[in-house]
C-alpha positions in Angstrom: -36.8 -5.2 15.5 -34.0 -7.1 16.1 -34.1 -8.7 12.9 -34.4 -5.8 10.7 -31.3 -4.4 12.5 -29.6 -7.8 12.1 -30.4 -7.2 7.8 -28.9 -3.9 8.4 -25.8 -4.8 9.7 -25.4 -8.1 7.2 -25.9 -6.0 4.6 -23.4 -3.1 6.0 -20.8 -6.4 6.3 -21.4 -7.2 2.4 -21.1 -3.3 1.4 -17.7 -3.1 3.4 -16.4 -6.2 1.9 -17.5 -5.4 -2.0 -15.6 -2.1 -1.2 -12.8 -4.0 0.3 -12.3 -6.2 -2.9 -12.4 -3.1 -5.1 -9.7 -1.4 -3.3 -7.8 -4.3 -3.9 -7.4 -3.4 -7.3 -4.1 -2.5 -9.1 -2.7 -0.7 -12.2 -2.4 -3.3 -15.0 1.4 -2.7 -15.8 3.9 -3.4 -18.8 6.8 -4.6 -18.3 9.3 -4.0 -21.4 11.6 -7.5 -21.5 15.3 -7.8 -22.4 15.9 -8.0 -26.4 13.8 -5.3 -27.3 14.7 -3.5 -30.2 13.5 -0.8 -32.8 11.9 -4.4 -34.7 11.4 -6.3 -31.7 8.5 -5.6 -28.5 8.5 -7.4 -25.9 6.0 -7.5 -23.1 5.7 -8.6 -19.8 2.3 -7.8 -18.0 1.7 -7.7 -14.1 -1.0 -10.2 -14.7 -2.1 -12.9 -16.7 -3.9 -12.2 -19.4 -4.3 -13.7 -23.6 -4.8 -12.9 -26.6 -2.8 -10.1 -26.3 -2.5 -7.9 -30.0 -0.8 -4.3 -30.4 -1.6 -1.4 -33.0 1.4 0.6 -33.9 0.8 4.3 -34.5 -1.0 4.8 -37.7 -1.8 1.2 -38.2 -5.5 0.4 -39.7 -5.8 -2.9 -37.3 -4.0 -4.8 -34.5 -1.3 -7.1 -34.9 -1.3 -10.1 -32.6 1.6 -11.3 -30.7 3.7 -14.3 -30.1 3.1 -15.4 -26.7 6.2 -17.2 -25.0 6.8 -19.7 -22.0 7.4 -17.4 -19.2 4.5 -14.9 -19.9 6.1 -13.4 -22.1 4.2 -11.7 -25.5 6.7 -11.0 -28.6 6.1 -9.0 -31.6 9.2 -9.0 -34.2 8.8 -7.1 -36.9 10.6 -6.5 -40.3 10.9 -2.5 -40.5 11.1 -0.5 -37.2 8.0 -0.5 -35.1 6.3 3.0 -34.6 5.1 3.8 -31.0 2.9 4.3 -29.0 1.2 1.0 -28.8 -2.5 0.5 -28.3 -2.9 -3.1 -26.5 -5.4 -5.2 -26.9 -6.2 -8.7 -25.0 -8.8 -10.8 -23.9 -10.3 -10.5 -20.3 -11.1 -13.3 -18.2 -14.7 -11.6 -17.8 -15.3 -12.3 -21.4 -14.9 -9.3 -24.3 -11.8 -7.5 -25.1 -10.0 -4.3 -23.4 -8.0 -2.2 -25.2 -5.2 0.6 -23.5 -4.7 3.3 -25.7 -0.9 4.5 -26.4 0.2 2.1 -23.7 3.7 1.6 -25.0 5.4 5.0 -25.8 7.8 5.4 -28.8 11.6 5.3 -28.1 10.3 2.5 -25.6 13.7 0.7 -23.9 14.0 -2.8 -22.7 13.6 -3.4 -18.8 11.1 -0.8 -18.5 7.9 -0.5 -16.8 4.8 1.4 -18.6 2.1 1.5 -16.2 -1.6 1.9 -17.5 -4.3 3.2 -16.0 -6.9 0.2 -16.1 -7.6 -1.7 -13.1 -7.2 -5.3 -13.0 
């Protein structure tokens, strides 16, 4: 008997803490970095991530972006970029996310755009 309530509470301790870890859990956000322009993006993100790749609106396929030394991820373009911005990256549990309209249009330099998927 003793034992069985001993299983019981073990596996009440490794419930609690699974919970625990999942609370844990914040808002992957955007950070919009200095030098952004209507032909230049620039993105921060709260956490580390790669292969990170924006589709502008009405764009057939993502474009993948420059990433720099501080964590920074650059997309320059040509002609003005049109907004919202889908994002795109690699996670670290293997496959890709993607965050729809993540990045509004008019977006502004030193902004922060926060998503709704947990990280």
């Amino acid at each position: 008997m003793a034992s069985t309530r001993s299983s019981v509470l073990l596996a009440a301790a490794a419930l609690a803490a699974l919970l625990a870890m999942g609370s844990c859990a914040s808002a992957l956000t955007f950070k919009t970095g200095p030098g952004c322009s209507e032909t230049k993006l620039v993105l921060i993100p709260s956490v580390a991530i790669s292969e990170v790749e924006v589709k502008e609106k009405g764009a057939d396929d993502f474009t993948a972006l420059k990433e720099g030394p501080t964590g920074t991820w650059t997309l320059e373009g040509k002609e003005a970029l049109k907004g919202p911005f889908s994002i795109r990256f690699a996670a670290k549990s293997g496959g890709y996310r993607v965050i729809d309209d993540a990045i509004p249009t008019g977006f502004k330099s030193d902004s922060d755009y926060k998503t709704s998927m947990q990280v």
